[in-house]
N, C-alpha and C positions, 0 to 999 in steps of 0.2 A: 551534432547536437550542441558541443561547445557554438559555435556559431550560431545558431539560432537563438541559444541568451545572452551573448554577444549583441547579437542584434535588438532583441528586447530591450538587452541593460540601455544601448546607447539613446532607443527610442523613449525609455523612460526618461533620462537623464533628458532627452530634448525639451522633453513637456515639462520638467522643473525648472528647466533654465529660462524658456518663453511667459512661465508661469508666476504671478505675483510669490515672490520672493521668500520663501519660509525662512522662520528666528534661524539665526546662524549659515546660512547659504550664501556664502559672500560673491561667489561667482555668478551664482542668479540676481544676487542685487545689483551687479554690474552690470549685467543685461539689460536689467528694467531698466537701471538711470540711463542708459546709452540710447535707447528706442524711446524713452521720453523725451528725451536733452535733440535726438534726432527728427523726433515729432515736431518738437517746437521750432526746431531751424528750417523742417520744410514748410510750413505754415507761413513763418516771419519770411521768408525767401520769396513764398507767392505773395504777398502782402505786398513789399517790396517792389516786385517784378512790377506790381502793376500800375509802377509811379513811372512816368513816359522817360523821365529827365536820368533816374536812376538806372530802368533796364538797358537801354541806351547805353551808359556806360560801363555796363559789366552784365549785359546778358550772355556774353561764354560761361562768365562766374557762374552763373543762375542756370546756366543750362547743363553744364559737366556737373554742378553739385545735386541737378535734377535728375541725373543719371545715375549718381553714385546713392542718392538715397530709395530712388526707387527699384535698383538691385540688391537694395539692404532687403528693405519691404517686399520685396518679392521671393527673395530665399526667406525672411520670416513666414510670411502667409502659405510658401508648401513646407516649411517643417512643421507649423502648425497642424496643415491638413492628416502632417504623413503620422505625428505623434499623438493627434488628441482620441485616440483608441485607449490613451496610457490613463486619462481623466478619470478622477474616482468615480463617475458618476456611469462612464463607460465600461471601467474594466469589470466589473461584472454585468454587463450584456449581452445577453444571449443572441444576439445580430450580428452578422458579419461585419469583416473591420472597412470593408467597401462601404457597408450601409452607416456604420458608423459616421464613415469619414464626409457621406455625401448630406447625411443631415445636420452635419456642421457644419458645411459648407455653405447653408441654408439661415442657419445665425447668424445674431444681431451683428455680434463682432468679425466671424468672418464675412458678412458680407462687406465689413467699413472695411477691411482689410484688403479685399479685390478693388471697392472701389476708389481704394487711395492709389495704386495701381494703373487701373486699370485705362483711367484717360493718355496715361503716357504714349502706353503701347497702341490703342488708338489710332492720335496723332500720329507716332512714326509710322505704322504702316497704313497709313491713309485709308481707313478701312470705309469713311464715308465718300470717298473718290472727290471732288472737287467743293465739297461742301464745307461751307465755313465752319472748322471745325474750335474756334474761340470758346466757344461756349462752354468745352471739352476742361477748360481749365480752372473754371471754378469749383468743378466739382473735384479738382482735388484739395480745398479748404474741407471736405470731408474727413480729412486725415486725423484734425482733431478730434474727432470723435474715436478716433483710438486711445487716448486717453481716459476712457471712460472704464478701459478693466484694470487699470493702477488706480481709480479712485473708487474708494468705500462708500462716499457720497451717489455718485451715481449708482453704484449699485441699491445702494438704500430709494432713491428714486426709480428705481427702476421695481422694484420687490412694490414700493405705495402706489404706482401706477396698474400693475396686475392683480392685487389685492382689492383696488378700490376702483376698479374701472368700469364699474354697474352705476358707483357712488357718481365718479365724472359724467358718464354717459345720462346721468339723470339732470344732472346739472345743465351740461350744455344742449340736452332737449328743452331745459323752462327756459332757458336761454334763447333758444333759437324761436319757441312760440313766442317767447317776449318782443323781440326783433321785429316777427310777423306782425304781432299788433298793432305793437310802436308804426311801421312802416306802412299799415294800412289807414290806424289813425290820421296821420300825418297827411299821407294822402287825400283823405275826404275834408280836412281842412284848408290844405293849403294848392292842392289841385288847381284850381280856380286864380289864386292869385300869385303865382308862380309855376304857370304851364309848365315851364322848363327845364325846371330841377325835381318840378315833383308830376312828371306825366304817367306814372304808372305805380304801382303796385312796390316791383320790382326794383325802380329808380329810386324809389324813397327808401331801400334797404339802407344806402351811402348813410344818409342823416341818421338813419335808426344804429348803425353800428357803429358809428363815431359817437352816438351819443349813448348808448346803453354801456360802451368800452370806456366812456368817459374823456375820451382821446380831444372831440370836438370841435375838429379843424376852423371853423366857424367860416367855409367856404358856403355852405347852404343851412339857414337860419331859416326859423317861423317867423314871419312879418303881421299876420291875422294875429288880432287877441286871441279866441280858440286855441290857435294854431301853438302862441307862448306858454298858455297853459297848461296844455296837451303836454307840451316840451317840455317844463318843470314837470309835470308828475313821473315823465317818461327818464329825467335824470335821475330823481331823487332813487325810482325803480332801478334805474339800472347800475348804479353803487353798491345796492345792496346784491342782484344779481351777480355782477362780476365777482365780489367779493364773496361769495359761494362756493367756487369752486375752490378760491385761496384757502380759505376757512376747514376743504375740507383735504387741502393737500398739505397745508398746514400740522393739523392734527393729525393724521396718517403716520408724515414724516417725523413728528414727537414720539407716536406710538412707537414706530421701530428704533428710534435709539432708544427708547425704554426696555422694548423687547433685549432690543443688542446686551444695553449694559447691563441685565438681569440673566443673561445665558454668559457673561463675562464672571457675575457673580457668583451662578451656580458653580462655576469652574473653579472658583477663586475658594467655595466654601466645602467643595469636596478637594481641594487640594489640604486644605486645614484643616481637615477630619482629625491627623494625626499628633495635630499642633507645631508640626515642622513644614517649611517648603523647599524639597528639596532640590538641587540644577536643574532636572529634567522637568517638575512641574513650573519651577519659574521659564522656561523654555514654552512649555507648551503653554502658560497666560501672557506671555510676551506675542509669541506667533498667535493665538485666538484673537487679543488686544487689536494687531495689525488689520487683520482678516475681518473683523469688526467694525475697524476705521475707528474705536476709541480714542478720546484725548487721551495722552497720558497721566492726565493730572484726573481724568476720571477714573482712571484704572489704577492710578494711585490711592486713590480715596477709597474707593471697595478695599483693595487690600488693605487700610490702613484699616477699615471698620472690621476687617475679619479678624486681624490681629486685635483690636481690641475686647471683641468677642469671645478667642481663646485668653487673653489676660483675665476676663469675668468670672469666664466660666470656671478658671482656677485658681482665682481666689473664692469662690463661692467656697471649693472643695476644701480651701484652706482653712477655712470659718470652721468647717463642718467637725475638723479635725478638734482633737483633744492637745494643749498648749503642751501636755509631759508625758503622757507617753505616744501620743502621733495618731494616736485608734481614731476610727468614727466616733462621735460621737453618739450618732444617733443609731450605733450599732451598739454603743457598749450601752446608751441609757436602756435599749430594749433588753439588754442582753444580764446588766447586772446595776439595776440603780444606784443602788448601798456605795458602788464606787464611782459613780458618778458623782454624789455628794460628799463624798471624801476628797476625791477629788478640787473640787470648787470648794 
């Protein structure tokens, strides 16, 4: 029995250390900066690699250091697997720790986690037999997207994306009829005097999404009067089009730091109930702060507005009080007038 919460204790302890770093866990924040600081060396490393002059000179360097980080990431990715049963979101699941650990394996982040991984092993055991396996290698520029559960930002993009993914999906339909238009317009004007670039339907998408994107390589232009026309109404449209979906990922990603700093302040205004803040709740708006991706200089100003909240709220009580002998006031006027004007 001692051994089996042995075993629990040390699997929890795994998932805190792999896990963004709570107030005061100095050991898990060594973990984090060590798998960030190691993220960004293997990144800068293939970056590197794939300058002729350089890997040439030090591709053992590039290769032994491709070894040493992809057996870091590889004992991260199954202590991951073996601990994320410990996840608050798991440990009261009524699913076996099998089923747990196979529909994590299925997430965003373990999936980036396999496949920063995964091209190594590949390669070395030639698993495509004679086939150019080059191609194997850029997909470990994936690795950065491990970065994405140390930032609070992406996770706030990642919450406006699920939230409003009816919102996008509407957008990028007027978008996509717009295109069609554009591409069919286009066509029936300038068909004729440019077979070449504009022989179908289809071929005219090119001009319709360079220019609806704004991008407007000016490799294929309208040359027909119509055809210029058509083009301006088709720009002026498609500024306002693209700038749609901005407008509305925009506003989303507002909303949720309003939401964030408003569940900061709830915290902040039931810690103040009592008019003191004591270590444990400065701990716990330190660690929520993090967790939130707040500035500090916005989590300073909440607490500074609560503390001025309780300074109001007691001096109002101090007003209310009697200057000689300390009573309510508005308890002794109900209570006995006569001294109340002896009083004053």
């Amino acid at each position: 029995m001692e051994h089996a919460l042995a075993k629990v204790s040390s699997r929890q302890r795994t998932h805190e250390l792999l896990e963004i770093a709570s107030a005061g866990d100095k050991v898990s924040r060594v973990v984090d900066v060590g798998l960030i600081v190691l993220i960004l060396l293997s990144v800068i490393s293939i970056v590197l690699e794939s300058v002729q002059v350089i890997n040439d000179s030090y591709h053992v360097y590039f290769y032994w250091f491709e070894v040493i980080s992809v057996s870091i990431f590889t004992v991260e990715y199954i202590l991951r697997i073996w601990s994320c049963v410990e996840s608050s979101k798991n440990i009261k699941s009524t699913c076996s720790n099998y089923i747990i650990r196979v529909r994590y394996s299925f997430s965003f982040s373990a999936v980036i986690d396999l496949l920063a991984i995964l091209p190594f092993y590949l390669m070395m055991f030639g698993l495509f037999g004679n086939a150019d396996m080059r191609f194997l290698r850029s997909f470990r520029l994936l690795r950065i997207f491990k970065l994405t559960r140390y930032s609070a930002a992406f996770d706030v993009l990642n919450i406006v994306f699920k939230e409003n993914i009816r919102a996008f999906g509407a957008a990028f339909f007027v978008l996509l009829v717009v295109m069609l238009l554009a591409a069919s317009g286009m066509y029936y004007f300038e068909h004729e005097a440019q077979p070449k670039h504009f022989s179908s339907i289809f071929a005219s998408m090119w001009w319709a999404s360079t220019t609806l994107t704004t991008v407007g390589y000016g490799d294929v232009t309208p040359i027909t009067g119509a055809g210029k026309v058509f083009g301006v109404l088709i720009t002026v449209v498609g500024v306002g089009m693209v700038a749609l979906p901005t407008a509305i990922l925009a506003s989303a990603f507002s909303e949720q730091l309003r939401l964030r700093a408003n569940k900061y302040e709830n915290l902040a205004d039931r810690a103040y109930e009592d008019g003191i803040l004591t270590l444990d709740e400065k701990e716990e708006l330190e660690s929520l702060r993090e967790e939130l991706g707040l500035a500090k200089g916005v989590a300073e100003q909440i607490l500074a507005n609560e503390e001025e909240k309780i300074m109001l709220a007691k001096d109002n009580q101090d007003d209310n009080k009697c200057p000689h002998c300390g009573n309510d006031l508005i308890a002794t006027n109900q209570a006995n007038p006569i001294a109340l004007i002896k009083a004053i």
